[in-house]
C-alpha positions in Angstrom: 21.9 -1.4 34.4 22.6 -1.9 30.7 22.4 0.1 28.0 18.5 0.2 26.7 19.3 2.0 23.3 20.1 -1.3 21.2 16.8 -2.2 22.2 15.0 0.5 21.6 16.2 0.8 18.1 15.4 -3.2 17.7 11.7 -2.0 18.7 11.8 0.5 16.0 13.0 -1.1 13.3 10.3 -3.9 14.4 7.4 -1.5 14.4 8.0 0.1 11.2 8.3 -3.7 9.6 5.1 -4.4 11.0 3.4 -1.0 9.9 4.5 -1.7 6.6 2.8 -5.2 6.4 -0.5 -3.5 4.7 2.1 -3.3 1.5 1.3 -6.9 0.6 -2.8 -6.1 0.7 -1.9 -2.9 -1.8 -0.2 -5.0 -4.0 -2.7 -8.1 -4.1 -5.6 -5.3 -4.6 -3.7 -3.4 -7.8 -3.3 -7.0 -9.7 -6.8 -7.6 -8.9 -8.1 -4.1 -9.9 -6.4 -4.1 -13.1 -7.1 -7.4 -13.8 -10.2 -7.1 -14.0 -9.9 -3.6 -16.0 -8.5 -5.7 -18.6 -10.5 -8.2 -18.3 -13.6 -5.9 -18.6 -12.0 -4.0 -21.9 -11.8 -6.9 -23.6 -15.2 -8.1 -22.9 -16.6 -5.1 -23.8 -14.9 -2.3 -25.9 -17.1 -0.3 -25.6 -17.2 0.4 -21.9 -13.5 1.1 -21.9 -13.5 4.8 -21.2 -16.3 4.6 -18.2 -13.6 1.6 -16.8 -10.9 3.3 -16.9 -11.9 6.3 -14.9 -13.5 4.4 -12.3 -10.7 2.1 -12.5 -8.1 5.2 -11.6 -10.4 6.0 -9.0 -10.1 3.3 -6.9 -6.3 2.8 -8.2 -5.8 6.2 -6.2 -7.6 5.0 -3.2 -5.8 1.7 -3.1 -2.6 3.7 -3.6 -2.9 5.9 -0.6 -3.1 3.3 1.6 0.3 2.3 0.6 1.5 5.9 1.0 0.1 6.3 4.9 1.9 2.8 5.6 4.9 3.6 4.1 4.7 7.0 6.1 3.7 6.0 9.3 6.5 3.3 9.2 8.9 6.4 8.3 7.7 8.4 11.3 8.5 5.4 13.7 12.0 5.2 12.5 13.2 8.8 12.2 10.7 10.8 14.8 10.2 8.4 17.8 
């Protein structure tokens, strides 16, 4: 019987390339988010401060989704 352990580690490093494949959608929402910040504040100067704390908001949420990808990959390449 041969050796499994190449194998496994070939699964791993698979898995975490996969679980980090919501990295893309992060990136394509902060260009749109912040795009249309801008695009907003120079519309309308006025409504700049009410954009930009909204626009943080969802900056942050966007953001952790990148963080819990790029953990979970992290835990299927040093814990399992």
């Amino acid at each position: 019987m041969a050796d499994i352990e190449p194998q496994i580690q070939a699964a791993k490093m698979i898995g975490a390339g996969i679980a980090v494949t919501p990295l893309l959608g992060v990136g394509i929402g902060l260009g749109i988010l912040f795009a249309s910040i801008i695009s907003v504040m120079g519309r309308n100067p006025s409504m700049a401060d009410n954009v930009k704390g909204t626009g943080l908001f969802y900056f942050a949420l966007v953001e952790a989704i990148g963080l819990f990808a790029l953990v979970i990959a992290l835990l299927m390449l040093f814990v399992l």
